[in-house]
C-alpha positions in Angstrom: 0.0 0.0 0.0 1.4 3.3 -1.0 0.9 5.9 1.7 1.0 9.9 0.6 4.5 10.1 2.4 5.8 7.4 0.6 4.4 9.2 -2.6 6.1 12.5 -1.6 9.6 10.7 -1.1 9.0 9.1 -4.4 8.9 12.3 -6.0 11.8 14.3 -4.2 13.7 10.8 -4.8 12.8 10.9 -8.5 14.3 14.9 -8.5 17.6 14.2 -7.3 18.3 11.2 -9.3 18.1 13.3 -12.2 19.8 16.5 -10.6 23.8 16.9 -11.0 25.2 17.7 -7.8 26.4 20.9 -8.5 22.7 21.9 -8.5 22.2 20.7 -5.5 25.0 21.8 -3.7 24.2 25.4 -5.1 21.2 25.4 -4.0 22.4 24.2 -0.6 24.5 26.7 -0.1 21.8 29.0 0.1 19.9 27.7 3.3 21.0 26.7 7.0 23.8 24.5 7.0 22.8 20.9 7.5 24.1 18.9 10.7 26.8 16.8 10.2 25.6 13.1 9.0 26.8 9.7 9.5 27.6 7.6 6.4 26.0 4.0 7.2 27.0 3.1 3.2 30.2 5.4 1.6 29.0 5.7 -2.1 30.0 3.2 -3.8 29.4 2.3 -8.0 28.4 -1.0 -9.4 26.2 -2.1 -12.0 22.0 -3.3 -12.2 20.5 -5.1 -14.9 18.3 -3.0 -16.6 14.7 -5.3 -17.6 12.7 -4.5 -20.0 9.1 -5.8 -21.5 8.0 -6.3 -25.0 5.4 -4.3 -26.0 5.3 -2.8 -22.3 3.4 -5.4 -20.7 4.9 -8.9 -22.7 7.2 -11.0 -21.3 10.2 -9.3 -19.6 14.1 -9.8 -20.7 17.2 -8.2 -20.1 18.2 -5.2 -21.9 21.6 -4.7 -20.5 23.8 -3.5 -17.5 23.6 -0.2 -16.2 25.7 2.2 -13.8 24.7 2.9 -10.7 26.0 4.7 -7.9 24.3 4.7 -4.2 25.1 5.9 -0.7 23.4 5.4 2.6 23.5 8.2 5.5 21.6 8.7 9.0 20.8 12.1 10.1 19.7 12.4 13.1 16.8 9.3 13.9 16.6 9.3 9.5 18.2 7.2 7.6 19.1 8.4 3.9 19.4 6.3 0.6 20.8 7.7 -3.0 20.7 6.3 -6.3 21.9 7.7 -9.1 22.8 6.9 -12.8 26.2 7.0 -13.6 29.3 7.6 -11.1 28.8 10.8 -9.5 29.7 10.0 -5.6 28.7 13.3 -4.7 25.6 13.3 -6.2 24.4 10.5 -4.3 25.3 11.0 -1.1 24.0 14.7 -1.4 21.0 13.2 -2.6 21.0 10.7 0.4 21.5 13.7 2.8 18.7 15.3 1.7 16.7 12.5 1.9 17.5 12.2 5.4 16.9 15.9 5.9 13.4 16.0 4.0 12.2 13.0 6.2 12.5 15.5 9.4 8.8 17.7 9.3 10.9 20.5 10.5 13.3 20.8 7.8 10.8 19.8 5.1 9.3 22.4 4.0 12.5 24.9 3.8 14.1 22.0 1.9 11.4 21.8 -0.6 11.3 24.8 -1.4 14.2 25.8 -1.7 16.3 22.9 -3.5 13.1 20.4 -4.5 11.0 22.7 -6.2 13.9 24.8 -8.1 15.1 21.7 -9.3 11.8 20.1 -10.6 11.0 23.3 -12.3 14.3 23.3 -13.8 13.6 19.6 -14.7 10.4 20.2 -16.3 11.4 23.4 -18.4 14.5 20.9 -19.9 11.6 18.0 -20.6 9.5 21.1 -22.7 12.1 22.3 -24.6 12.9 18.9 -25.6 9.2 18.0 -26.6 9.0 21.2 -28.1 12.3 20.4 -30.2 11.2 16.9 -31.1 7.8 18.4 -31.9 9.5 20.7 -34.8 10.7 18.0 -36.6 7.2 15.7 -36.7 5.9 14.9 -40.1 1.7 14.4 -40.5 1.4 11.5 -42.4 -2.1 11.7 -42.4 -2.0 15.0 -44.8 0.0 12.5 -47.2 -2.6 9.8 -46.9 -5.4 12.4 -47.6 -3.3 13.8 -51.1 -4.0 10.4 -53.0 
């Protein structure tokens, strides 16, 4: 069962996969500092098997290896996980710290706002100018078909 805080994790989780930590340390930089955290799991790289499904919902097979890279920290009574594409240590175990941090109701909503939500907007504006790019180049068969 999927609770509304596990939905909200899902979603801050799902930002700083996809954020370089450069971001996200900027962004950082402009709140409080952050108590010092523990690292339960230093980041560390390895590979996952990617799966994949024909059609989308056919039987699944293995599309190949991918790189991952994950860290584990506890702040305070929280306990933080990052995963992340590629080999970026920092970026993981930034975005572990924060979600350690964001787990705390008093840090939350500071935290969202100012790192989550810059970085999901930023996020999002990247995702429209691709559409928008890939939407430039689409050819309407139908107007051919209609020509005969």
């Amino acid at each position: 069962m999927i609770t509304a805080d596990t939905e909200k994790r899902r979603r801050w989780m799902a930002v700083l996969a996809r954020a370089a930590a450069d971001e996200i340390a900027g962004l950082l930089a402009t709140l409080p500092p952050l108590p010092a955290h523990e690292r339960l799991r230093a980041p560390e790289t390895g590979l996952v098997m990617v799966r994949g499904r024909a059609g989308g919902d056919g039987a699944p097979f293995n599309l190949g290896e991918m790189t991952v890279t994950r860290c584990a920290v506890r702040l305070g009574d929280a306990v933080g996980h990052g995963y992340v594409a590629g080999r970026d240590k920092r970026q993981a175990e930034l975005a572990a710290l924060l979600d350690a941090a964001l787990q705390d109701p008093a840090r939350r909503d500071a935290l969202m706002e100012g790192v989550i939500a810059p970085l999901a907007t930023r996020q999002q504006a990247a995702r429209d100018a691709e559409a928008r790019k890939a939407a430039a180049t689409r050819v309407d068969f139908f107007a051919m078909q209609t020509t005969r």
